[in-house]
C-alpha positions as CSV (number, residue, x, y, z in Angstrom):
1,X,5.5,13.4,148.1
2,X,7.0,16.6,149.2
3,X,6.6,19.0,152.1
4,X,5.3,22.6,151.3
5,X,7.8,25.2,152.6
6,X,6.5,28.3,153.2
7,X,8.5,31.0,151.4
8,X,8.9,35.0,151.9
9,X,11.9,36.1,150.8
10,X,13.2,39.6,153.2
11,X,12.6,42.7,151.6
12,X,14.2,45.3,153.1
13,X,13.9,49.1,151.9
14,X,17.8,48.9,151.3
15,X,19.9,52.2,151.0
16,X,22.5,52.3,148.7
17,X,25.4,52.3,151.4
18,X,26.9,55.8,149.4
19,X,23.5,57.2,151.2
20,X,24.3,55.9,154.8
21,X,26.0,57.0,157.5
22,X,27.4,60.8,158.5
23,X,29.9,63.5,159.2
24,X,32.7,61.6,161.2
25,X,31.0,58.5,161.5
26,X,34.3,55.6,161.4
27,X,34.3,52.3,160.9
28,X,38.2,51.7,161.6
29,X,40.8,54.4,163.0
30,X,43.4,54.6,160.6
31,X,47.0,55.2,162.2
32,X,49.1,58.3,161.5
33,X,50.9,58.6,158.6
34,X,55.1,58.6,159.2
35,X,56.8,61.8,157.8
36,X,59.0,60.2,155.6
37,X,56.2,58.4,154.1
38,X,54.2,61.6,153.4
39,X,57.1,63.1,151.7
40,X,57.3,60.1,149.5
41,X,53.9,60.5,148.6
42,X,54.2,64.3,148.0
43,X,57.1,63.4,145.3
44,X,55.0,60.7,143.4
45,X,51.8,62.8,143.9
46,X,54.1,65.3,141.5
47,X,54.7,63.0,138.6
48,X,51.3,62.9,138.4
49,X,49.6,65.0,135.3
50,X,47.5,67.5,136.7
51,X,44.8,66.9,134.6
52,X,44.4,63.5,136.6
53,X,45.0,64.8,140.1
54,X,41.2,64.6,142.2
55,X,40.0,68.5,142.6
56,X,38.1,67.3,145.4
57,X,38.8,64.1,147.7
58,X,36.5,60.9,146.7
59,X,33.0,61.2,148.4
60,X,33.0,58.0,150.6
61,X,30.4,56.9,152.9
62,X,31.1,57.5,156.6
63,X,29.5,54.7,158.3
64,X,30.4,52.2,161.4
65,X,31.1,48.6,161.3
66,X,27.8,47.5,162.2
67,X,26.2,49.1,159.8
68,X,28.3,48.0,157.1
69,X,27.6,44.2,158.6
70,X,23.8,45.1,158.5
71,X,23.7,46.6,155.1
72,X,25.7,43.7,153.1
73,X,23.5,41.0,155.6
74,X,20.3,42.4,154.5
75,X,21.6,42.2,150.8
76,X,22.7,39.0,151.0
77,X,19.1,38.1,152.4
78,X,17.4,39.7,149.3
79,X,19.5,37.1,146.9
80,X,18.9,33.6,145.6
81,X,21.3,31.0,145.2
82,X,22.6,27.2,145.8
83,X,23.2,28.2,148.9
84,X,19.7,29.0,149.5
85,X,17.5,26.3,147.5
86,X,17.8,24.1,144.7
87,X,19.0,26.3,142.1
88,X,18.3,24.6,138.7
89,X,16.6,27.5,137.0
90,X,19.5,28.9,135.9
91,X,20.2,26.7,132.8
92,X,23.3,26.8,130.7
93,X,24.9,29.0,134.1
94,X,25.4,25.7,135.6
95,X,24.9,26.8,139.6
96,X,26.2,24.2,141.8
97,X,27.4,23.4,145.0
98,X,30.6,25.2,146.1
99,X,32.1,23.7,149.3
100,X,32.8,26.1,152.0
101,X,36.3,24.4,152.7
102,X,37.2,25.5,149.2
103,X,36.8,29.3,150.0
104,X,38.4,28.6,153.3
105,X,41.5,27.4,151.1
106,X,41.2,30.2,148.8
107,X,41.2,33.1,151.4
108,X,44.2,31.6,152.9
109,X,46.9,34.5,153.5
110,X,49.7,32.3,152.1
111,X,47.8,32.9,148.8
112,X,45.7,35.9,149.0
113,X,49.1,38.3,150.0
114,X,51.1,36.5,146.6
115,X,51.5,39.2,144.2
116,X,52.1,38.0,140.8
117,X,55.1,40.6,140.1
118,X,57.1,38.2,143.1
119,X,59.8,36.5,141.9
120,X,58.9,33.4,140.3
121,X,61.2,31.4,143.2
122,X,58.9,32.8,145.7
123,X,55.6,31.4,144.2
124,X,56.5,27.9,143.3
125,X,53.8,26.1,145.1
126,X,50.9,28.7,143.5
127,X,52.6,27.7,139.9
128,X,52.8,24.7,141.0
129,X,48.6,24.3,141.5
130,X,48.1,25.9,138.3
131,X,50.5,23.7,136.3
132,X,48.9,21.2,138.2
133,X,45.0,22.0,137.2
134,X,46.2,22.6,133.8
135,X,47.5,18.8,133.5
136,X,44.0,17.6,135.1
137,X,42.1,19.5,132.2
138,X,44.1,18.4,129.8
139,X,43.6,14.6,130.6
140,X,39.5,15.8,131.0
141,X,39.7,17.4,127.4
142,X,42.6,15.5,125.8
143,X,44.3,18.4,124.3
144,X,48.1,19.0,124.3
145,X,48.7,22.6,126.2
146,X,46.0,25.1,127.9
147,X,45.9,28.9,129.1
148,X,44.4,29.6,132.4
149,X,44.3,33.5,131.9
150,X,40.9,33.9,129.9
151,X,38.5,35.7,132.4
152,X,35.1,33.7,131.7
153,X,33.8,31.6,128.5
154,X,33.1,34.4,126.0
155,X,37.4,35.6,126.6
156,X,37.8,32.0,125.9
157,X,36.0,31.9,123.1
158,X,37.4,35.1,121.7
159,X,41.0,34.0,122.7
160,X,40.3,30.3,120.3
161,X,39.3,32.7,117.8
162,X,42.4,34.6,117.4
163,X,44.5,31.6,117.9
164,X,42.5,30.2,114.7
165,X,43.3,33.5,112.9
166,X,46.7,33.4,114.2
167,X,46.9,29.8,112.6
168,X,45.8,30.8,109.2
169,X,47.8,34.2,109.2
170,X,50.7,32.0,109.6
171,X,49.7,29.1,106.3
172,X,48.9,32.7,104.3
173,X,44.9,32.1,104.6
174,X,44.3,34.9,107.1
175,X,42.6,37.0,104.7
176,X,40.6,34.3,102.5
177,X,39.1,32.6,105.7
178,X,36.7,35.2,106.9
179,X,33.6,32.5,107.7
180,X,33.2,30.9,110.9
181,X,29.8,28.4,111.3
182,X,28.0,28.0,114.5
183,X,24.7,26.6,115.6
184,X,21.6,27.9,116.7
185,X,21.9,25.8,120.2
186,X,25.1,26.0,120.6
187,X,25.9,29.3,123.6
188,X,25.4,32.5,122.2
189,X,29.3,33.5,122.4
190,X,30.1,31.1,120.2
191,X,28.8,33.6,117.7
192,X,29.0,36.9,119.3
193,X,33.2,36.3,119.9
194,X,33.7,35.5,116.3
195,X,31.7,38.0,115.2
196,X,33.3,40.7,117.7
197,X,36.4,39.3,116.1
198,X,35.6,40.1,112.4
199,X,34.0,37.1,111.2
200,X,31.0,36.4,109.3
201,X,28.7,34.3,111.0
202,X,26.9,31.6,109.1
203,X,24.5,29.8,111.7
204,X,23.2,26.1,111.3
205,X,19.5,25.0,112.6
206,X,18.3,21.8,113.7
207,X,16.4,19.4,111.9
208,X,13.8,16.8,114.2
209,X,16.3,15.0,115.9
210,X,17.7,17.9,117.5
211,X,20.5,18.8,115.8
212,X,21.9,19.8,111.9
213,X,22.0,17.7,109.2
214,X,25.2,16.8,107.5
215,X,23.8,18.0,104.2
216,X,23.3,21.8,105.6
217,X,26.8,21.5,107.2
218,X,27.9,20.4,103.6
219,X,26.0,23.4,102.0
220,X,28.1,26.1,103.9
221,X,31.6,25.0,104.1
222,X,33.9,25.9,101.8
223,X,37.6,27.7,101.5
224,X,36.2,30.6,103.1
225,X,35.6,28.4,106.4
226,X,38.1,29.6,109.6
227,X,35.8,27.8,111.6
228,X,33.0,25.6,113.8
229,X,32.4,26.8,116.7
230,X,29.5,24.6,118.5
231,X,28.4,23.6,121.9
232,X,28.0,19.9,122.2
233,X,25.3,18.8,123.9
234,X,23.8,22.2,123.2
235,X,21.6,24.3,124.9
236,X,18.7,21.5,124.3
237,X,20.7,18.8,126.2
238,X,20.9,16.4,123.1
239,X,24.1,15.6,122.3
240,X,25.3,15.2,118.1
241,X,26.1,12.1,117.6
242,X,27.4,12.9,114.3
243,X,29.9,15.2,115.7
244,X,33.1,13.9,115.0
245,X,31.9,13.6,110.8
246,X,30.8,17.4,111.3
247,X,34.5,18.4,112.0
248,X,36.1,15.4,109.5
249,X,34.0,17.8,107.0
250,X,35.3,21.3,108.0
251,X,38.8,20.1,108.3
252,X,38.7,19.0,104.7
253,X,38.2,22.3,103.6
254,X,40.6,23.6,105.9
255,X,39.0,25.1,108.8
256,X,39.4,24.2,112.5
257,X,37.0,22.7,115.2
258,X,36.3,24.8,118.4
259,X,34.6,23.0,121.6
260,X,32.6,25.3,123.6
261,X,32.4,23.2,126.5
262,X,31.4,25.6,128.7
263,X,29.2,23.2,130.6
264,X,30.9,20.0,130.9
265,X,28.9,18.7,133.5
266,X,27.5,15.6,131.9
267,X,30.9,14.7,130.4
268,X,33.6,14.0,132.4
269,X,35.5,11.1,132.3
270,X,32.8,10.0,129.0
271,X,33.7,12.0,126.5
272,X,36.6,14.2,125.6
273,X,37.3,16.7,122.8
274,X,40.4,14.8,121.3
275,X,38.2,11.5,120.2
276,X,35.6,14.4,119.0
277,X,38.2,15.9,116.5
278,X,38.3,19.6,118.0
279,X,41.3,21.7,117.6
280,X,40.4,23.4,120.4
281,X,38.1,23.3,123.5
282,X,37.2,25.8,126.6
283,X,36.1,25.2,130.5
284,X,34.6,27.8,132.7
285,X,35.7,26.6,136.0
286,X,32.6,28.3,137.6
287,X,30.5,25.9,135.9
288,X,31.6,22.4,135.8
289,X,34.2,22.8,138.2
290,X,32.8,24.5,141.0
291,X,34.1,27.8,141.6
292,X,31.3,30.6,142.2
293,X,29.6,31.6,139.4
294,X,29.5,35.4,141.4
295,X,26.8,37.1,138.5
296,X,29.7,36.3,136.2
297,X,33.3,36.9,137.9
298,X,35.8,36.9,138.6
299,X,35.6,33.9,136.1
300,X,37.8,31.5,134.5
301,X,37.5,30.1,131.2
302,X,40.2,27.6,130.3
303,X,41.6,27.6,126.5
304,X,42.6,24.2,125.7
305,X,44.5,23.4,122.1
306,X,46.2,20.7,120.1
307,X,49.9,20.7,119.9
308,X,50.0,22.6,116.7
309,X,48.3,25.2,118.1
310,X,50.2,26.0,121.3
311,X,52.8,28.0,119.9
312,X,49.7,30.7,119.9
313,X,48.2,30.5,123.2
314,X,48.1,33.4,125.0
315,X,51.4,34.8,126.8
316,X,52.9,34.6,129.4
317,X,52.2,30.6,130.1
318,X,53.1,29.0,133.3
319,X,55.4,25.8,132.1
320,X,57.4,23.5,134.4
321,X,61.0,22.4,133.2
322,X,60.9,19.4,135.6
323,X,62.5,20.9,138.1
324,X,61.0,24.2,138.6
325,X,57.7,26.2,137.5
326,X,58.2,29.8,135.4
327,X,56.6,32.0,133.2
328,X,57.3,31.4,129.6
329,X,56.8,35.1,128.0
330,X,59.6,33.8,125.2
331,X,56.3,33.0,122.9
332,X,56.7,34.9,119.6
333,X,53.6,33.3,117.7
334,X,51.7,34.0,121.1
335,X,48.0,35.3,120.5
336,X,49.0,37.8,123.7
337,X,47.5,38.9,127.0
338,X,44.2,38.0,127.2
339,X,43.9,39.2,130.9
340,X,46.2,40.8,133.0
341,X,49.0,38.5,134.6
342,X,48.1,34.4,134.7
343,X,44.4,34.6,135.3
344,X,42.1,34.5,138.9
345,X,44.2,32.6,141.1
346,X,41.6,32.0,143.4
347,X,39.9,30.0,141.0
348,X,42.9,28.1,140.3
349,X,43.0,26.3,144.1
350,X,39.2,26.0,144.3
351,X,38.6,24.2,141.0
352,X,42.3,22.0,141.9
353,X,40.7,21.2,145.5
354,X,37.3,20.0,144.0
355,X,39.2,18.0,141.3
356,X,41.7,16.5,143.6
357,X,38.8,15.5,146.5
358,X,37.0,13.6,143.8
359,X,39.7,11.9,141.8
360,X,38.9,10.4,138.4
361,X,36.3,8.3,139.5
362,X,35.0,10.9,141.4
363,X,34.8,13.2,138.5
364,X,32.8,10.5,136.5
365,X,30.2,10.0,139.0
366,X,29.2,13.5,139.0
367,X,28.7,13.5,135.5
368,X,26.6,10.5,135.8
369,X,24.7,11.7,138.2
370,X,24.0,15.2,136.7
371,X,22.4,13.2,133.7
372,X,20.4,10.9,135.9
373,X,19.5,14.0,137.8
374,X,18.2,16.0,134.5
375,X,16.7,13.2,133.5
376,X,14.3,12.0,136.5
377,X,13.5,15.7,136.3
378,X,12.6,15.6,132.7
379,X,10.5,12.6,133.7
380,X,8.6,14.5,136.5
381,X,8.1,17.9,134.6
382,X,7.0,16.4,131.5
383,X,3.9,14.5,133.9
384,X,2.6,18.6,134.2
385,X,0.3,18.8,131.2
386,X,0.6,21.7,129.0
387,X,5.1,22.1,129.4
388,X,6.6,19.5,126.5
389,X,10.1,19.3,125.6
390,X,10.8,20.1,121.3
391,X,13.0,17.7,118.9
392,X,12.1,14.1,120.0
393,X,10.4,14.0,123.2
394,X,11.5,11.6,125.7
395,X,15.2,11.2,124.3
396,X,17.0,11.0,127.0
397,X,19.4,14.4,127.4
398,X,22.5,15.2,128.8
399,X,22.6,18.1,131.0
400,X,19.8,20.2,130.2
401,X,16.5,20.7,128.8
402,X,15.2,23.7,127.3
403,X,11.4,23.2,128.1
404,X,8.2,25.0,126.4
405,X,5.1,26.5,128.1
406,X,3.7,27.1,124.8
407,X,0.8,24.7,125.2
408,X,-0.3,25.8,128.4
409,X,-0.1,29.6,127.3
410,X,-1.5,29.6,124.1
411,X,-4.6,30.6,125.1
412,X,-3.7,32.8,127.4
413,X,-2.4,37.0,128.3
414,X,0.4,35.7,130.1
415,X,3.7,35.0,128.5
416,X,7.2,33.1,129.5
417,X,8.4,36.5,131.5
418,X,4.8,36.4,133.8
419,X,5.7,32.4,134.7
420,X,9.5,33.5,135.3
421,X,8.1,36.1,138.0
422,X,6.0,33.9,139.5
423,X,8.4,31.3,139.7
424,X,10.6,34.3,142.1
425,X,7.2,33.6,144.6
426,X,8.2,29.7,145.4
427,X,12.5,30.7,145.7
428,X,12.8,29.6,142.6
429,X,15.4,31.2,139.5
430,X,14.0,30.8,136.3
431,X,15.4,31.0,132.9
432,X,13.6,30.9,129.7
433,X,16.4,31.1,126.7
434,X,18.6,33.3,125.3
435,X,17.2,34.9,121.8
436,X,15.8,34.3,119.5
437,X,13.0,32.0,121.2
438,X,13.5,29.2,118.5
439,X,11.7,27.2,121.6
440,X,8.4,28.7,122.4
441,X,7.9,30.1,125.6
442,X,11.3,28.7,126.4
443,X,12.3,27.4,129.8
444,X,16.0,25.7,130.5
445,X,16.3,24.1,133.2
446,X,20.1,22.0,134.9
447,X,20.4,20.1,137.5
448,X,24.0,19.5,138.5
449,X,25.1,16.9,140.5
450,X,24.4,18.7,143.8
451,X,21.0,18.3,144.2
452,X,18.6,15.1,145.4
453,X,15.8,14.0,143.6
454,X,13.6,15.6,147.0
455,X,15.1,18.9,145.5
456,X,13.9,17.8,142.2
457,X,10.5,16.5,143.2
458,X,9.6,20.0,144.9
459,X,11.1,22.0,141.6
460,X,8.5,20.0,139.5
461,X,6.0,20.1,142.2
462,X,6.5,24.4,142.2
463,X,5.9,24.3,138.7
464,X,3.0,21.9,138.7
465,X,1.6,24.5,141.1
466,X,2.1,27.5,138.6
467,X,0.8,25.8,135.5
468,X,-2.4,24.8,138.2
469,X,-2.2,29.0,138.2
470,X,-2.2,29.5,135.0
471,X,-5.1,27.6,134.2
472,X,-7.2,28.6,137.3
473,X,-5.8,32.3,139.2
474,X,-3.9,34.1,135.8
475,X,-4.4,37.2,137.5
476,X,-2.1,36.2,140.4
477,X,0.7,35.1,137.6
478,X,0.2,38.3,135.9
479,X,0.5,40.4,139.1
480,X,3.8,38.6,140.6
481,X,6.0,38.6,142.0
482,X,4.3,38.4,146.1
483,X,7.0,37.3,148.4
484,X,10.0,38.2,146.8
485,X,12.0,41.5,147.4
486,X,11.5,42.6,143.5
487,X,8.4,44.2,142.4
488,X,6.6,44.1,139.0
489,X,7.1,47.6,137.1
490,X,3.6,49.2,136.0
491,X,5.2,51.1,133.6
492,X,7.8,50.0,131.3
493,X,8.9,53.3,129.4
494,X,11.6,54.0,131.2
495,X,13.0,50.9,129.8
496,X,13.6,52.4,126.7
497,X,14.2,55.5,127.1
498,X,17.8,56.3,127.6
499,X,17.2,59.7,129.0
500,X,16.0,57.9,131.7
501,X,18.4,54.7,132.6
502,X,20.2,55.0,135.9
503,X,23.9,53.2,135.0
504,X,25.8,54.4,138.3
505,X,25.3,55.9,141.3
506,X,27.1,59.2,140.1
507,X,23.9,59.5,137.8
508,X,21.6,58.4,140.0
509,X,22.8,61.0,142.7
510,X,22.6,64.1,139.0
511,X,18.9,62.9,138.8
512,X,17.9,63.1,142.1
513,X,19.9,66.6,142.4
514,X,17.5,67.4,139.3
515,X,14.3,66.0,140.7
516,X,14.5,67.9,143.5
517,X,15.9,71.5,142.2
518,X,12.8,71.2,139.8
């Protein structure tokens, strides 16, 4: 039985801080600038094009300290997270837990004032954490070699994909292999990258049990393949168990095996990409391994490859010699820069700390408990009549479950979009599925290993409470959110209008200048 918590989130009529403050206002006094240093300034300032010298010095708020503290406070009061309650809502984004002691070690001044033009004698114990987390993934994944530079999954994604046309460039198929097969499931970048890349997409759907049959896999291979590019278990939780016959299949043909594992939670220490047959795998570390997700960045999405493909990943590659760490940029096959210099350091010691306090047993703990976790959940939403799960109902699933409201909204005005706004009422994220809604009124939901099964309970309690809603007060779904800081547009033209989309504060400031001189 569980507790109601009341729930308002703050809503504060927020300026944008470019708005605050005035004339002279100061936050910090800045000390004089030395004469010889202003002279040095005037002779760079000179070898600068005049085309890109500022006219005009940049307009930046004037505003004291404690209204800089108040303004980011009150933002930060407006926002969800794990931080604030059990965020499980946002599906394949994995939110999780991310120890305090781990930023503590990332802001660390013997880190944060590196720069990664020092000598490489002068960083060894940053290359040396790197190399380090680099070993660990590779035992997780069982691949040979790994790049830490990719800034997030989809770079990953895109960086496998030119290592794969990089492969075939080099055997003189470059050209003849322009097909690369994904499923429906599987993360959307696994087709978008490829695609971005040049590649035809050919996309596989699931039969009853949740995933392809071997026979469509069979139908669309051929010399043309570069690639499979899947998410295993996919954005349904089930896992293939067929998998390692899907890739013995495309590698008779030729083509290579890419592993979006992306969200790894509920296989570490089970099941690794080696015994799977992949080529090659990815990690974001601000999923499975705990770094903050921060709406996306800074990211890091590991590339991980088999040995005859690590003569293209990307350049320049931190490598040990046994006695010292360097940068190998002596990599003529290399794929590249994918990102500027090594990758997000930062990342690097968080997602080594959270590795190294767990150990391997550690490590396989959480991903058995992530699974128990998603699946006592399963087990307590599916007891709310009206939400069912598709593609075998009650198979137990890995480390998510994309959920349908269909039943209970059939009958109904509201849709998936009016539950996910009344879910922001009860603290609560909600995500319903990327497109195209094979899932009717889709809802994913993915508990990590952070959360208890009282956070669970209440999360299927919320939602029992909604579909209650929907059944006997619609009107209050459809006019959500209440007690949350956002409010529910009344008209939704500007949405796709162009003319009128605000995309920075320069054009918001040009519109409001207009509004008013009209």
């Amino acid at each position: 039985m569980t507790t109601e918590r009341a729930y308002h989130q703050a809503r504060w009529n927020e300026p944008i801080i470019l708005d605050m403050g005035g004339e002279g206002e100061r936050g910090i006094l800045l000390p004089e600038v030395e004469k010889e240093m202003l002279e040095d300034i005037t002779s760079i300032k000179s070898q600068i094009p005049k085309a890109l010298r500022r006219v005009t010095p940049p307009d930046l708020p004037q505003i004291s300290q404690v209204e800089v503290y108040r303004h980011y406070l009150r933002l930060s009061q407006e926002n969800l997270g794990a931080g604030f309650v059990a965020d499980v809502g946002m599906a394949t984004s994995t939110m999780k837990y991310n120890p305090p002691i781990n930023e503590r070690l990332a802001s660390n001044p013997k880190f944060t004032d590196l720069h990664p033009l020092q000598d490489v004698s002068t960083v060894q114990g940053m290359l040396e954490i790197a190399y380090t987390l680099g070993e660990f993934l590779k035992e997780i994944s069982g691949m040979d070699d790994i790049s830490l530079q990719p800034r997030a999954g989809s770079q990953a994604i895109y960086a496998n994909m030119a290592m794969i046309r990089a492969y075939h460039d080099k055997n003189g198929q470059g050209t003849q292999r322009d097909e690369v097969i994904t499923t429906i499931f599987s993360h959307p970048s696994d087709a978008a990258a490829p695609s971005a890349a040049g590649y035809k997409i050919i996309t596989l759907y699931p039969e009853k049990n949740g995933y392809p049959s071997i026979e469509s896999l069979r139908s669309v291979v051929s010399e043309r393949t570069a690639a499979f590019f899947t998410t295993n278990p996919d954005d349904t939780g089930i896992f293939n168990p067929l998998i390692k016959e899907f890739n013995d299949i495309v590698h008779a043909v030729g083509g290579l095996c890419a592993y979006d594992q992306a969200n790894a939670n509920g296989l570490l220490g089970i099941a690794r990409a080696r015994e799977a047959g992949f080529d090659l795998c990815h990690f974001n570390l601000h999923k499975t391994f705990s770094t903050p997700h921060a709406s996306g960045g800074p990211a890091t999405g590991v590339s991980c490859v088999t040995e005859e493909l690590a003569a293209f990943l990307p350049s320049p590659h931190i490598s040990f010699d046994g006695d010292r760490y360097y940068i190998d940029e002596d990599r003529p096959e290399s794929i590249g820069k994918i990102g500027q210099f090594y990758g997000v350091a930062a990342n690097f010691i968080r997602a080594y700390a959270w590795i190294m306090a767990h150990g391997a047993e550690g490590l396989k703990e959480v991903s058995e408990i992530a699974v128990l976790n998603n699946n006592y959940l399963m087990k307590k939403v599916l007891e709310i009549d009206g939400i069912t799960i598709p593609y075998e109902p009650g198979k137990p699933r890995l480390d998510q479950i994309r959920y349908s409201w269909h039943e209970l909204l059939k009958d109904t005005h509201l849709d998936i979009v009016d539950i996910a706004n009344r879910s922001a009422d009860y603290g609560m994220h909600f995500f319903y599925s990327h497109h195209p809604y094979v899932v009717p009124d889709p809802a994913t939901l993915e508990p990590t290993e952070s959360y208890s099964y009282r956070d669970l309970a209440k999360y299927a309690d919320d939602w029992r409470k909604i579909a209650t809603e929907v059944k006997n007060d619609p009107e209050k779904i459809l006019t959500s959110p209440h007690m949350a800081p956002i409010h529910k547009m009344s008209d939704l033209t500007p949405l796709s209008d162009p003319e009128k989309w605000i995309p920075s504060w320069r054009v918001f400031k040009k519109k409001k200048r207009s509004v008013h001189s009209d």
